[in-house]
NUVO-889319 format. One record per atom (N, C-alpha, C): residue in one letter; y, z, x. Coordinates in steps of 0.2 Angstrom, whole numbers, padded with zeros to 4 digits, always signed. Layout:
% residues N
AYZX
...
This chain:
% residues 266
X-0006+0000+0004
X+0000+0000+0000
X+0006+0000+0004
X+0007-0002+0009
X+0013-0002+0016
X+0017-0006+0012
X+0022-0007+0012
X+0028-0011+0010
X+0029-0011+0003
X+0027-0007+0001
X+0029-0008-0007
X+0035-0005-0009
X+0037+0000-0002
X+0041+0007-0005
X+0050+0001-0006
X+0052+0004-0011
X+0059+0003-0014
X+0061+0009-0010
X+0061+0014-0008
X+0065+0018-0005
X+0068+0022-0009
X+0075+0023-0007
X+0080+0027-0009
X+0082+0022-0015
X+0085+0017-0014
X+0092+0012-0019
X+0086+0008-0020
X+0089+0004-0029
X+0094+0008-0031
X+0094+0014-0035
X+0087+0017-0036
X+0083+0021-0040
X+0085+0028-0038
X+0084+0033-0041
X+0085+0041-0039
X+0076+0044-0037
X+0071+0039-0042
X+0065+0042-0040
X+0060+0038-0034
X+0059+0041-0029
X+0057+0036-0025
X+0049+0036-0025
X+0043+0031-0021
X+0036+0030-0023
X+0033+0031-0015
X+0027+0031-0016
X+0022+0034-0013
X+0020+0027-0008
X+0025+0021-0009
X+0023+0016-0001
X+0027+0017+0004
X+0025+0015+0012
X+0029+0016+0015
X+0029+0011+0019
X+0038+0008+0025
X+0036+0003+0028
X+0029+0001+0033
X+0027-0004+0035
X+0020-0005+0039
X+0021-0002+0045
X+0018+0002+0049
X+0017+0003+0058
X+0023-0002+0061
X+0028+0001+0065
X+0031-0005+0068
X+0037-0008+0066
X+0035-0008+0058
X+0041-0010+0054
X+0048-0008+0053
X+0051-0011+0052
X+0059-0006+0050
X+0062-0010+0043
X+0066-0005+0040
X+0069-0005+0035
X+0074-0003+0034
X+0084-0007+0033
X+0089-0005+0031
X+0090-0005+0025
X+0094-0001+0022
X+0096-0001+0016
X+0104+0002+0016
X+0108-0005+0014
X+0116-0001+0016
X+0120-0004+0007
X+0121+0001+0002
X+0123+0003-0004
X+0131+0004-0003
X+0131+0001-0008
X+0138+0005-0012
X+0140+0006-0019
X+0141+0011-0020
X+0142+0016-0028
X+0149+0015-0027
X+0152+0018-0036
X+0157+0021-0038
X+0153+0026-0042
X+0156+0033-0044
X+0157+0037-0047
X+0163+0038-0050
X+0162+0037-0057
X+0166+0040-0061
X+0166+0045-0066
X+0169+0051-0064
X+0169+0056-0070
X+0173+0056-0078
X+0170+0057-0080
X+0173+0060-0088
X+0179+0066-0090
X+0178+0069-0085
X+0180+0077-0086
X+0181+0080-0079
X+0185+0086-0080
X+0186+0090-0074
X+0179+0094-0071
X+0177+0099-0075
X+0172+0100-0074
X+0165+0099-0068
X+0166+0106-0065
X+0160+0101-0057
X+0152+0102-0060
X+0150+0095-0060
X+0145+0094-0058
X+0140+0090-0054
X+0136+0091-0053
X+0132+0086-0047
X+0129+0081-0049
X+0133+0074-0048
X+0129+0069-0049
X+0122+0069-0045
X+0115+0067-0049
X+0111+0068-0046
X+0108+0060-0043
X+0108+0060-0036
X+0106+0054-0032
X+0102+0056-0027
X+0098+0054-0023
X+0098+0055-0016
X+0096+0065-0015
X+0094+0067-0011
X+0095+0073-0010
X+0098+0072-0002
X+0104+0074-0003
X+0108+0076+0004
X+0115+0072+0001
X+0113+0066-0007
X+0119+0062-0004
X+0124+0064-0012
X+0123+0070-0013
X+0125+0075-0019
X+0134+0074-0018
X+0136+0070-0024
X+0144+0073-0025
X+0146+0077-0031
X+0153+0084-0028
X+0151+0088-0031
X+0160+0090-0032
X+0162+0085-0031
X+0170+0084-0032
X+0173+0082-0037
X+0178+0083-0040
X+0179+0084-0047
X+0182+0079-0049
X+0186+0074-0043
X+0188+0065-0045
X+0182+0060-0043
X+0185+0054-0044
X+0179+0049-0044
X+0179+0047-0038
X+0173+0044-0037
X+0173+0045-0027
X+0169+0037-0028
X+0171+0033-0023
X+0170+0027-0019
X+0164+0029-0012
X+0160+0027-0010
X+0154+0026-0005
X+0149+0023-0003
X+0147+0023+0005
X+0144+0015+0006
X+0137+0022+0010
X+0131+0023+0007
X+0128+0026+0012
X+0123+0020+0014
X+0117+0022+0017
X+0116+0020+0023
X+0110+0023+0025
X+0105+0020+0025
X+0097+0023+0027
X+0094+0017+0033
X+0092+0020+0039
X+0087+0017+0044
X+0080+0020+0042
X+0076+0016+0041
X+0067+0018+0041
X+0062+0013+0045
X+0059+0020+0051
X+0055+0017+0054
X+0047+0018+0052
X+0041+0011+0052
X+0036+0013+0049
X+0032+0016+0057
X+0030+0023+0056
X+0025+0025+0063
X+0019+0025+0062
X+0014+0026+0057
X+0010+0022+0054
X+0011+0018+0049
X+0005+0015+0046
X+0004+0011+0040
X+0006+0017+0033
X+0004+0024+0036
X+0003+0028+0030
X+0008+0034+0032
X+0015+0032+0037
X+0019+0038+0039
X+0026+0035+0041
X+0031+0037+0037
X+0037+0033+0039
X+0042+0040+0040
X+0048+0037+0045
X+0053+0041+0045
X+0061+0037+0045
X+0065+0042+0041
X+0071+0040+0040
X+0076+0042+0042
X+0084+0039+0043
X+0088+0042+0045
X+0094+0039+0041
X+0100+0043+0037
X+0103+0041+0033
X+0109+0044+0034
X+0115+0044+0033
X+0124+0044+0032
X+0126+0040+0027
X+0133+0044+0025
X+0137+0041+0018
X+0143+0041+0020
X+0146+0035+0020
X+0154+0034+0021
X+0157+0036+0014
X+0163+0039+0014
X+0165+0038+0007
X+0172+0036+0009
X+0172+0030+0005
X+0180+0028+0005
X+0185+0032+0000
X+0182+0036-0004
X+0188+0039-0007
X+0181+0045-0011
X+0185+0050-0010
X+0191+0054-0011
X+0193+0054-0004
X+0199+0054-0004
X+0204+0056+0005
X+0206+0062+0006
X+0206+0065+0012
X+0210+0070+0015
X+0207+0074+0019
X+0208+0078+0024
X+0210+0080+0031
X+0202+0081+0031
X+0197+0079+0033
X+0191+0076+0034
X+0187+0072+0037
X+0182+0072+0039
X+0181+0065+0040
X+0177+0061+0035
X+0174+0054+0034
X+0174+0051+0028
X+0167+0051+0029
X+0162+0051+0033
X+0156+0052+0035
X+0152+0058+0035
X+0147+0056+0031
X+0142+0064+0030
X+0137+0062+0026
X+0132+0069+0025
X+0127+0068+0020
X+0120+0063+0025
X+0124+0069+0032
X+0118+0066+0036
X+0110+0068+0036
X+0104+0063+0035
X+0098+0065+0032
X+0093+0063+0036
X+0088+0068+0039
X+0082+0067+0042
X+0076+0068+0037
X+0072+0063+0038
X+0065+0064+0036
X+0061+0059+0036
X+0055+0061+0033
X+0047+0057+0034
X+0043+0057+0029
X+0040+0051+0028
X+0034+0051+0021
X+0028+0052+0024
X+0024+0053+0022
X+0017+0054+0022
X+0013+0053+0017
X+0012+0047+0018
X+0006+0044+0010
X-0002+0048+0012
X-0003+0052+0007
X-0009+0058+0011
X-0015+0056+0008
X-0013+0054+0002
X-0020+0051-0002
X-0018+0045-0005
X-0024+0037-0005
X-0023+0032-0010
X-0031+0030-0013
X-0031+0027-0017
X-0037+0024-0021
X-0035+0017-0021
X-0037+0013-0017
X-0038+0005-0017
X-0040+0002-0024
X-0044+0006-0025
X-0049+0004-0033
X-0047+0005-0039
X-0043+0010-0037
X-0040+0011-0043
X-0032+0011-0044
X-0029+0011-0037
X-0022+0010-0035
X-0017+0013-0038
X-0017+0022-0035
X-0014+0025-0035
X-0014+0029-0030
X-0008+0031-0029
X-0008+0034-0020
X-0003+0043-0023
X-0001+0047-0019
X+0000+0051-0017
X+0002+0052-0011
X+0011+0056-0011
X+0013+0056-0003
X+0017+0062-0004
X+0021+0066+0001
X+0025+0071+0001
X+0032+0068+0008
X+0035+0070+0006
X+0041+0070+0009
X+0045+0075+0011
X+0046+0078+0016
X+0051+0085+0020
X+0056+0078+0022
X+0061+0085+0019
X+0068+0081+0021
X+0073+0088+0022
X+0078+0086+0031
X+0081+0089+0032
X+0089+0087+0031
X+0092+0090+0028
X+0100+0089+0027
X+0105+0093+0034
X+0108+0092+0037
X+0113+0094+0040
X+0118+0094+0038
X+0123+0100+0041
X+0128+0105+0037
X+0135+0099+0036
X+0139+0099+0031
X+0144+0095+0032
X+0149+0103+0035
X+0153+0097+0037
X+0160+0102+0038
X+0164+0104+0031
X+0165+0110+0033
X+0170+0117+0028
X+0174+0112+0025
X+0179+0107+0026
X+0183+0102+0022
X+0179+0101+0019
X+0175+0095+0021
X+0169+0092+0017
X+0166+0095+0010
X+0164+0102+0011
X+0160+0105+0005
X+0166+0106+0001
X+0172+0107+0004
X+0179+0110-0002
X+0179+0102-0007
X+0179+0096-0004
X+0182+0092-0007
X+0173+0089-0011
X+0169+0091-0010
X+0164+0091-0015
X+0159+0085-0009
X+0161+0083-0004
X+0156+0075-0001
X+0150+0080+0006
X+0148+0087+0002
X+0143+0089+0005
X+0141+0097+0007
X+0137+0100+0009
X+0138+0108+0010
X+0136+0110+0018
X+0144+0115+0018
X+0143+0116+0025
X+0138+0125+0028
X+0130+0119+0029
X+0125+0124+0029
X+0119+0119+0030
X+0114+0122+0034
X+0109+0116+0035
X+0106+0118+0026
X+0102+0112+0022
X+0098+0111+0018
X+0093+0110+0018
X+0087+0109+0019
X+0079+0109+0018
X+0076+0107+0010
X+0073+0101+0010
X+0068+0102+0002
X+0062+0099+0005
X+0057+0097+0000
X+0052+0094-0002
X+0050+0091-0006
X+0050+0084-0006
X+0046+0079-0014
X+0041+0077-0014
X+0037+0079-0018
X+0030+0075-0019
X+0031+0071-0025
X+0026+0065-0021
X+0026+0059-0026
X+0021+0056-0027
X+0018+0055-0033
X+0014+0050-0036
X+0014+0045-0039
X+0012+0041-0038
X+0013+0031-0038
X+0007+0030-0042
X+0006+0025-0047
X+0001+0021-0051
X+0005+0013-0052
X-0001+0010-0048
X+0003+0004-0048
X-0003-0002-0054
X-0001-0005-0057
X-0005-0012-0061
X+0000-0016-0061
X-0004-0023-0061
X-0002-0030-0060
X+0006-0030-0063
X+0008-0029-0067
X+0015-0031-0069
X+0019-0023-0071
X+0016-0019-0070
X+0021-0011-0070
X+0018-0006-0064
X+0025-0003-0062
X+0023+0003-0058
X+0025+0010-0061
X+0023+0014-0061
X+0024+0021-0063
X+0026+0027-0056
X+0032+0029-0056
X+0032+0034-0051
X+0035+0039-0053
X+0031+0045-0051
X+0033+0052-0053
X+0035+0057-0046
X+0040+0061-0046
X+0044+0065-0042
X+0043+0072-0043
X+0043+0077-0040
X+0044+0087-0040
X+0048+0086-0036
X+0055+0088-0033
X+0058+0089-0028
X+0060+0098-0030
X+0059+0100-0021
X+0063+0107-0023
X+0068+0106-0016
X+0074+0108-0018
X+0079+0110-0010
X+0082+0117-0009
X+0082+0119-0006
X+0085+0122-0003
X+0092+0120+0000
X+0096+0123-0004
X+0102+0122-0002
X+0109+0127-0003
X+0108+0129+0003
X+0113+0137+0005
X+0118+0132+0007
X+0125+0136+0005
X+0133+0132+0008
X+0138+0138+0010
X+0143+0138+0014
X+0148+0142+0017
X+0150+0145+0011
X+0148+0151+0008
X+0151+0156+0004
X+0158+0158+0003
X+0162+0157+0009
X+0170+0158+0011
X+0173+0151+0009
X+0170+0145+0007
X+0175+0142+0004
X+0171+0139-0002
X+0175+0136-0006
X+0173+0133-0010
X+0168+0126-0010
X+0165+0127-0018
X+0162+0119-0017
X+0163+0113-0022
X+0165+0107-0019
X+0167+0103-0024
X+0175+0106-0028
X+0178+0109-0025
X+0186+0114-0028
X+0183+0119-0034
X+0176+0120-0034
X+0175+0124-0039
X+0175+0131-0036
X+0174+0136-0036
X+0176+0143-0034
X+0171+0147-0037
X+0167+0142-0042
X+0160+0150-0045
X+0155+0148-0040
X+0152+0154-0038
X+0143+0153-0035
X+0140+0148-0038
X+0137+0146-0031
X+0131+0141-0033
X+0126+0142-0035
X+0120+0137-0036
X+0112+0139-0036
X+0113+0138-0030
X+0107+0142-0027
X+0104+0137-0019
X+0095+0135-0021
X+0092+0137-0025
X+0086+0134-0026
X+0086+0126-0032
X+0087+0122-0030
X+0086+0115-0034
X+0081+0111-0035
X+0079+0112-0041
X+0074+0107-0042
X+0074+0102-0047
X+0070+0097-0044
X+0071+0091-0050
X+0065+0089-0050
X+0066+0084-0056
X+0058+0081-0057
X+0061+0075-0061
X+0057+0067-0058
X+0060+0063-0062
X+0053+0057-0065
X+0054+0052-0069
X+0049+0046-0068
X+0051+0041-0068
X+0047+0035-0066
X+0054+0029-0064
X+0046+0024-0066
X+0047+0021-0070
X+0043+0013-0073
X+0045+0008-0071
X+0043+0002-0068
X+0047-0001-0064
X+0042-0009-0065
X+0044-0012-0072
X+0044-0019-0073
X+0041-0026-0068
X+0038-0030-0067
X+0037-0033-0062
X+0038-0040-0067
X+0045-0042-0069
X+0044-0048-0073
X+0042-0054-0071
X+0045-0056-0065
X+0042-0063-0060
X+0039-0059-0055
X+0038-0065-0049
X+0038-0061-0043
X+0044-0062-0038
X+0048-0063-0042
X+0054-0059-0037
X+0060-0054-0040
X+0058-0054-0048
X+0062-0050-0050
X+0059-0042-0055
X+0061-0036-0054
X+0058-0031-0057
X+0065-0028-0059
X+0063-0024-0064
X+0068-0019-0070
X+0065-0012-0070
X+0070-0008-0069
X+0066+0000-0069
X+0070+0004-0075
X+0067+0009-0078
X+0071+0015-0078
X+0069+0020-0077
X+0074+0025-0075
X+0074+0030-0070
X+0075+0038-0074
X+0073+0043-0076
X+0076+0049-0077
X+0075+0055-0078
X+0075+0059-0076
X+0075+0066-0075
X+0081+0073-0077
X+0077+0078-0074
X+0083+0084-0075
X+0083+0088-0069
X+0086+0090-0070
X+0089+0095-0060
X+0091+0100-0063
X+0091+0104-0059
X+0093+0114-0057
X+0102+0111-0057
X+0105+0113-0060
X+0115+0114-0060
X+0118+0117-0057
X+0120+0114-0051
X+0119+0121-0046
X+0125+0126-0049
X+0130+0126-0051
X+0136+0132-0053
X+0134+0134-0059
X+0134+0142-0056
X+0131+0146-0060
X+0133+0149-0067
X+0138+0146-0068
X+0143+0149-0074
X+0141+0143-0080
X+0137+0136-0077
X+0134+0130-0084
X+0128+0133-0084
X+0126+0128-0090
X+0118+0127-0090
X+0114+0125-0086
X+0108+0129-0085
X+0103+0128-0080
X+0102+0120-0077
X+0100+0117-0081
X+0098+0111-0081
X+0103+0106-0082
X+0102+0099-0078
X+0108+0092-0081
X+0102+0087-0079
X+0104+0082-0084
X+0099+0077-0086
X+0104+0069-0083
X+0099+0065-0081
X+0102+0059-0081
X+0098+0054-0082
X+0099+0047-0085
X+0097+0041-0085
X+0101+0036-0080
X+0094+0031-0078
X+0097+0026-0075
X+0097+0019-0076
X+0096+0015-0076
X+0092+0008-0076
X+0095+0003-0072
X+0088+0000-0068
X+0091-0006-0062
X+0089-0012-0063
X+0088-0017-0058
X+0087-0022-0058
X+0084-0022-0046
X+0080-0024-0048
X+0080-0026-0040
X+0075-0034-0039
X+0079-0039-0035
X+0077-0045-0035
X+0077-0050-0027
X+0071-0050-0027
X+0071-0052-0021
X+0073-0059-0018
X+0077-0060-0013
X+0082-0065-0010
X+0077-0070-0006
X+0072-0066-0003
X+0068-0068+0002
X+0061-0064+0001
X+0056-0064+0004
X+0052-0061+0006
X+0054-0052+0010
X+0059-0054+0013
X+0062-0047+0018
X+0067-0044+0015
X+0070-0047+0011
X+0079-0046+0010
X+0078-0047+0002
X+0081-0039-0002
X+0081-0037-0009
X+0088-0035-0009
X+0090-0037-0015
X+0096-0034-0020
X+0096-0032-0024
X+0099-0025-0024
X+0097-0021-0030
X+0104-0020-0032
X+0103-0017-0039
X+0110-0015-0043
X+0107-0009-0050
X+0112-0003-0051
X+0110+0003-0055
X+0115+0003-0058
X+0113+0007-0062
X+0120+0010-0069
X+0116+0017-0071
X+0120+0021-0070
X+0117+0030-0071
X+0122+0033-0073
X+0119+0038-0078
X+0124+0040-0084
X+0121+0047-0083
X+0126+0053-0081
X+0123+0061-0081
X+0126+0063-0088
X+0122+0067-0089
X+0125+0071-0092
X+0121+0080-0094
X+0126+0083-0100
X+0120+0089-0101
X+0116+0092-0106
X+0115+0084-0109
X+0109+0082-0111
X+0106+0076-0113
X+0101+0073-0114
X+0100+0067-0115
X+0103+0061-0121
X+0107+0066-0124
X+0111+0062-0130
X+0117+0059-0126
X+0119+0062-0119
X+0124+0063-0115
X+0122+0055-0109
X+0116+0054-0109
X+0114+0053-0104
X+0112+0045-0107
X+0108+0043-0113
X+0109+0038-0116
X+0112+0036-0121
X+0120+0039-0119
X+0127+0034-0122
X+0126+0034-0131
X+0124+0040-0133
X+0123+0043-0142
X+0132+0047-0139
X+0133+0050-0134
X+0138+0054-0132
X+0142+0053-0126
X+0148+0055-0124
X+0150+0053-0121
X+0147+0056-0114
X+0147+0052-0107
X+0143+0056-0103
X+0147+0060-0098
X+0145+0065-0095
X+0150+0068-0088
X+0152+0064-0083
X+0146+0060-0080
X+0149+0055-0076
X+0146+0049-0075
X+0148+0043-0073
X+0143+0038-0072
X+0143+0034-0066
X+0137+0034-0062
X+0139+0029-0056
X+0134+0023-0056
X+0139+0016-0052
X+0136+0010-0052
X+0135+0008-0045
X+0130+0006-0042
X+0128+0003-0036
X+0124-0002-0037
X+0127-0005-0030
X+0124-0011-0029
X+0124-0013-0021
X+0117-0015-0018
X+0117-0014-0010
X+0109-0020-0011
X+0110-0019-0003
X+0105-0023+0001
X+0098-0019+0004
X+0092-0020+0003
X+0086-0019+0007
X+0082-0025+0010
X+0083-0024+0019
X+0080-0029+0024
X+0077-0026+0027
X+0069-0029+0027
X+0064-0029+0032
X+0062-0031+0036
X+0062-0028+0043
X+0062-0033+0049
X+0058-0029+0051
């Protein structure tokens, strides 16, 4: 199952392939978030690539994945943010980790992998202005994949740990946070031709400021369509909110983000 994996983008739920031995994989995105309201909360993306700032933010992140087995990858990712601005730097949301697909079934074609993923601390400006938390973070995803000829099925458990400098704010909010996060999502992922697939993506996360509701839920829905053999383009539309009437546009949502980016295998 090597090269199957879509990765991070455009999806929030990621699957159980990884690039081949040898292989490499870029994937360089760009979202807009836009909020509804003043209100902090966490757009749920990416863990590491959490915005938590209370205006709508512009960014280009950015993942390198090397394959070191057929069934072991490792990653390394950064997120430029063009806006929000101020006495910062624009870069953060730097992310280490690796997959390990631990079990798969040829026969019946479903696999099984876990992922450690390490976040390093943003700088104290950074967590004020919401583009990160200045504290190392740490989680865990397990994933399960079931693949058949024209749909995919992936299911996610992440937990993180995520402790942040107490002495300042996060995201300009001032209440304590959660530090234990967890989310769980499922993503079905269409195979209409063979070069084009449709997914929808969505789950519910731990909220981290302690003064809302436990939980916040989001939808998503993408499109990814292959250019080449090596080179995919993808594009998302994801709607959060703090509940699923929030989330599939019955109501209005907290916030919504659009990306669209490139995935090349070389």
């Amino acid at each position: 199952m090597p090269q199957l994996a879509f990765g991070f983008e455009p999806l929030n739920t990621d699957d159980a392939g990884t690039v081949k031995a040898g292989g490499n994989q870029i994937e360089q995105y760009f979202f807009m978030i836009n909020r509804s309201g003043g209100n902090q909360q966490v757009d749920i993306v990416t863990p590491g690539e959490e915005y938590t700032g209370q205006s709508s933010a512009k960014a280009l992140p950015f993942t390198y994945t090397r394959g070191i087995e057929n069934d072991l990858e490792a990653s390394i990712s950064a997120t430029y943010y063009n806006t929000p601005n101020g006495n910062f730097s624009k870069v953060t949301n730097y992310v280490i980790a690796s997959k390990w697909r631990f079990y798969e079934n040829t026969e019946e074609q479903y696999a099984l992998a876990i992922k450690p993923t390490l976040v390093l601390p943003s700088s104290k400006q950074q967590q004020v202005a919401g583009l990160g938390l200045a504290a190392m973070n740490y989680g865990l995803n397990l994933i399960a994949s079931k693949y058949w000829s024209e749909i995919e099925v992936h299911l996610n458990a992440i937990y993180m740990r995520s402790p942040y400098n107490t002495n300042y704010n996060v995201g300009y909010g001032a209440d304590p946070n959660r530090t234990n996060i967890f989310l769980v999502s499922v993503a079905p992922v269409w195979a209409i031709n063979q070069n084009l697939k449709l997914a929808l993506d969505i789950g519910a996360s731990t909220n981290p400021p302690t003064t809302e509701q436990y939980l916040s839920h989001y939808a998503l829905i993408a499109g990814i369509y292959s250019l080449t053999n090596d080179i995919d383009l993808g594009i998302s539309y994801m709607r959060t909110g703090m509940n699923y009437g929030e989330t599939f546009a019955l109501q209005q949502s907290s916030a919504t983000r659009s990306e669209v980016g490139i995935t090349w295998r070389f």
